[in-house]
C-alpha positions in Angstrom: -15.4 4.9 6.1 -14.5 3.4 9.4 -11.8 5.7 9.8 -13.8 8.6 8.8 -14.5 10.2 12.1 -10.9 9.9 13.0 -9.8 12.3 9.9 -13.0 14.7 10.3 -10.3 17.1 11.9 -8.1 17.2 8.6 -9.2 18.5 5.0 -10.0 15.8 3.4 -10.6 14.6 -0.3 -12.2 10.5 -0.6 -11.2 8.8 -3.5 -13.9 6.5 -4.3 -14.4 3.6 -7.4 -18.4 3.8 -6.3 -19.8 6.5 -7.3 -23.1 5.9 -4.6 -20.9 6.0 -1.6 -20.7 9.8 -1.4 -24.8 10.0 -1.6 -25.4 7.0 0.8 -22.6 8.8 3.4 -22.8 12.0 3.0 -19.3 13.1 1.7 -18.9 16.7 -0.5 -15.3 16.3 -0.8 -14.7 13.1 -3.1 -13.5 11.9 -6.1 -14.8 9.1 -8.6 -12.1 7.0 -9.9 -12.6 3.8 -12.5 -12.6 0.8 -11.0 -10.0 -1.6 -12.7 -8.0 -4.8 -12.1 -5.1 -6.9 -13.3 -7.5 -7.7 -16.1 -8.7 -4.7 -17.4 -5.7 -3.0 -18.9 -7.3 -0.3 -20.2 -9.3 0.3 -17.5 -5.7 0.5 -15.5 -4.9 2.7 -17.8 -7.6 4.9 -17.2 -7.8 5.0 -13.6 -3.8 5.8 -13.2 -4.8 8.7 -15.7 -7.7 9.9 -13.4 -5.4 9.2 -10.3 -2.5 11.2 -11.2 -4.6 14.5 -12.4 -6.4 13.9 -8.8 -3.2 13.8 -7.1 -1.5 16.8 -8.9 -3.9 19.0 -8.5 -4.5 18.2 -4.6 -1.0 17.7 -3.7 -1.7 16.0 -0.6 0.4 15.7 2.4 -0.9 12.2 3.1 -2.3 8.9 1.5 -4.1 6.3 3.3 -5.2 3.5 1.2 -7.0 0.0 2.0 -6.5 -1.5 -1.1 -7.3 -2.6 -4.4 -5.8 -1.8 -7.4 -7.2 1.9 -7.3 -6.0 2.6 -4.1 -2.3 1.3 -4.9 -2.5 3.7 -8.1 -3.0 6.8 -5.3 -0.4 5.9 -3.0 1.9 5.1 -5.6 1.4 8.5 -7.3 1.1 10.4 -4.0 4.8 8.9 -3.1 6.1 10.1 -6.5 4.7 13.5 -5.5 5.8 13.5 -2.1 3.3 12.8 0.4 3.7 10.4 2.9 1.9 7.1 2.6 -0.5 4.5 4.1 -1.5 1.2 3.8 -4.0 -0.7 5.5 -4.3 -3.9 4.1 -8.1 -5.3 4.5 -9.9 -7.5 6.4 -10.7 -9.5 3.5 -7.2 -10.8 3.3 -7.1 -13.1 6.0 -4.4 -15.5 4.4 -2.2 -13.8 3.0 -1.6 -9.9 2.1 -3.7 -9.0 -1.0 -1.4 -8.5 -4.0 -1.7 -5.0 -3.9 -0.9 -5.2 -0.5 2.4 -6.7 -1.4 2.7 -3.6 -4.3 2.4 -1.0 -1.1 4.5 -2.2 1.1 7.4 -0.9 -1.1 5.9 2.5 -1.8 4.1 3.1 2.0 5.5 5.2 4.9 3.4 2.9 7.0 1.8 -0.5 6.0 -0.4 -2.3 8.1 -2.4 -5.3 8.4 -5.4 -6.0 10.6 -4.1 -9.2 10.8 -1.3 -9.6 13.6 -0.1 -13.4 11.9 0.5 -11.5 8.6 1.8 -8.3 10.1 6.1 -8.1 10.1 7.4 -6.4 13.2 5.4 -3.1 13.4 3.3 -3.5 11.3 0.1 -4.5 13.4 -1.5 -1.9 15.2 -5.3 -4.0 15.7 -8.1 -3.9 13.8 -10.7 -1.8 12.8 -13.5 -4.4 13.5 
């Protein structure tokens, strides 16, 4: 949501795992997707089901993600489809890139970290806090 005033001049569709986010911020244009993990296989399952009829019937020119499992599924799939990708790796991983971080960085146009000692050449830009 911290980039959402930046992307106010695009068309844009949020992908969301909680489904009170739109209400407590105001979104119309969003999209509930299962939350899952490494540990929830069928739950995977599920959400890379949801994610892929999202992202076929949008077609989007461009993913930005900032993680978690969900978020890997939709730039993963938006790749396949052709869009160009984005990862911003969070500010929760402060030690080392999340493993779904790890996953982007060899399906993202762009990866980035908010954290300069983690980021490889170009791939720092600051931080959103």
């Amino acid at each position: 949501m911290l980039l959402r005033s930046t992307l106010e001049q695009f068309d844009v569709l949020f992908a969301t795992t909680d489904p009170d986010l739109a209400a407590h911020e105001g979104l119309n244009n969003f999209r509930v997707l299962k939350d899952a993990n490494r540990d929830q296989p069928l739950d995977c399952l599920r959400c890379v089901g949801q994610a892929f009829a999202m992202m076929r019937e949008v077609r989007p020119d461009v993913v930005i993600s900032t993680g978690a499992l969900p978020g890997l599924v939709c730039l993963i799939v938006g790749r396949l489809l052709g869009a160009r990708t984005i990862w911003l790796d969070s500010m929760a991983n402060s030690e080392t890139p999340s493993m779904s971080g790890r996953l982007a960085r060899r399906f993202s146009t762009l990866w980035l970290t908010q954290w300069e000692h983690l980021a490889r050449p170009g791939e720092y830009a600051g931080s959103l806090l």
